[in-house]
C-alpha distance (Angstrom), angle and dihedral (degrees) to the residues before:
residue distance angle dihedral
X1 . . .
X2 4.07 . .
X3 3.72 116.6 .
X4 3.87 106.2 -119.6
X5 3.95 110.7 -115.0
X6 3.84 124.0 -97.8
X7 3.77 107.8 -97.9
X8 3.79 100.8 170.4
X9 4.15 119.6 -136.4
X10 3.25 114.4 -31.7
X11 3.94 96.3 -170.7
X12 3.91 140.0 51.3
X13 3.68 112.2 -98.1
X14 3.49 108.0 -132.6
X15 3.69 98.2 -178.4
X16 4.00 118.3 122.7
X17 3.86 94.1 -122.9
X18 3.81 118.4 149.6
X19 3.98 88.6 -127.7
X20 4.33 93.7 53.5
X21 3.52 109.4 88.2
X22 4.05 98.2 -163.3
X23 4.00 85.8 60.8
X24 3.61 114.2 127.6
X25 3.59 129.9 -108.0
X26 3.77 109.3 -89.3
X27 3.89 134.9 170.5
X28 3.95 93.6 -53.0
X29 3.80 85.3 73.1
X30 3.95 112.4 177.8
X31 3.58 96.9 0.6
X32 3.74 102.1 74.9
X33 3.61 130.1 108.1
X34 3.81 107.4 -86.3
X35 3.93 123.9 -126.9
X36 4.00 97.0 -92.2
X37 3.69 95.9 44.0
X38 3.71 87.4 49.5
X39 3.93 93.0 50.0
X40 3.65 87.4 41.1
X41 3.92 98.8 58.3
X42 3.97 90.2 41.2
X43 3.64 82.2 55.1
X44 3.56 92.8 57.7
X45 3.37 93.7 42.3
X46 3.79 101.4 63.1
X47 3.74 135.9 97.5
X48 3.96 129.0 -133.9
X49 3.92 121.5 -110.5
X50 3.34 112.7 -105.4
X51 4.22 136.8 -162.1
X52 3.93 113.7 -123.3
X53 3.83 82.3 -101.2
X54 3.50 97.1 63.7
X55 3.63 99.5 -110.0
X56 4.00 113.4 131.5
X57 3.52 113.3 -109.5
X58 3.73 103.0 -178.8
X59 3.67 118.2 17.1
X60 3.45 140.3 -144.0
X61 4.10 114.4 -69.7
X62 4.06 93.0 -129.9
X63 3.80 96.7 36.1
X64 4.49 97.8 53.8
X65 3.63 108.6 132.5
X66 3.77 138.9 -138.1
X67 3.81 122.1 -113.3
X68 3.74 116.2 -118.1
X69 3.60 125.8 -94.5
X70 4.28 89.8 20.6
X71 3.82 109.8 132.0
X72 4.15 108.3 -112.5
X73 3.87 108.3 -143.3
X74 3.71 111.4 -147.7
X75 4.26 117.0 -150.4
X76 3.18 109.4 -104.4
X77 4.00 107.4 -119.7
X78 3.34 138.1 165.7
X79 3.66 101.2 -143.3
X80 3.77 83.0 63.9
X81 3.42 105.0 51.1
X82 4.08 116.3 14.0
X83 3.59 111.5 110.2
X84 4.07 92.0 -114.3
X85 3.96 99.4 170.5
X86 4.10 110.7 24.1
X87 4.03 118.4 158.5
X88 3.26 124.3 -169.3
X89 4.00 122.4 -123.4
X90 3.84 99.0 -113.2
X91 3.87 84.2 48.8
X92 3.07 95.6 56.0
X93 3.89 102.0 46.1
X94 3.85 84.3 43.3
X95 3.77 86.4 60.9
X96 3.98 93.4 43.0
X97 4.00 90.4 53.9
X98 3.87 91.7 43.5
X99 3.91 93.3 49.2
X100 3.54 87.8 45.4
X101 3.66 97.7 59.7
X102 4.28 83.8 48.2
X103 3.79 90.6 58.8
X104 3.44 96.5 48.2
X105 3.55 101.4 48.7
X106 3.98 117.2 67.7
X107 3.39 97.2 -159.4
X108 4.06 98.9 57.8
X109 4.03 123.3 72.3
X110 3.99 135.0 -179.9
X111 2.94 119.1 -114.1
X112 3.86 109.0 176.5
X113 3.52 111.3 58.8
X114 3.85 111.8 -139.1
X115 3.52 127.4 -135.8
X116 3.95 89.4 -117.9
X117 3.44 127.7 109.4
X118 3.29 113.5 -114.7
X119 3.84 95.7 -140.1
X120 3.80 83.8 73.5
X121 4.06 84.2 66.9
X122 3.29 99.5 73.0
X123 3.93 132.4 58.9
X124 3.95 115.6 -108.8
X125 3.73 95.1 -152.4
X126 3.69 106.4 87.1
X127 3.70 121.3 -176.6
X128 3.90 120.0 -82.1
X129 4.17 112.6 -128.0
X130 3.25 105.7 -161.5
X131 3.31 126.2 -170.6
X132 3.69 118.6 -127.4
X133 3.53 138.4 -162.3
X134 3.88 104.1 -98.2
């Protein structure tokens, strides 16, 4: 006997289950889970199709994957890729000799906090000790 094919719901479930996201408003009132965040963890929550092998057949909606050697187009956006904090070079050493003269002097504090990182203060390039023959 052939197994009948998957044909998914057919109908509207109209039962007032927590997981249904078409179930009408009841005595929780405004704090129930909306529709997308309903859909979303039923989404999470299923399984792929597999053959009687083993081998997936349909996967997962979030986890589909790209064939190689296609071209992935990224959204353009300018959170991603405006220059939001750019310093120039003599700023930035002008800042270094400034803070500097701060640290070394007890008597002198900051008081505005800039919006640098303070990594950037300090010079990467550390002496090399090398160990010579002797």
């Amino acid at each position: 006997m052939v197994k009948p094919k998957y044909k998914g719901r057919s109908t509207i479930n109209r039962s007032a289950a927590s997981t249904n996201p078409d179930r009408v408003q009841g005595a929780g009132g405004q704090n129930m889970r909306d529709r997308g965040t309903i859909r979303r963890l039923n989404m999470y929550r299923q399984k792929e199709r597999r053959n009687s092998r083993g081998k997936v057949i349909k996967p997962l909606q979030y986890q589909s994957t790209v064939a190689p050697g296609t071209v992935a187009r990224v959204e353009p956006n300018i959170k991603w890729f405006g220059n939001t904090r750019v310093i120039k070079q003599a700023s930035l050493q002008k800042f270094q000799e400034e803070m500097d003269k701060v640290m070394k002097d007890p008597y002198k504090v900051v008081m505005k906090q800039s919006k640098l990182p303070m990594s950037l203060l300090h010079d990467r390039v550390q002496p090399h000790n090398i160990q010579r023959l002797k």
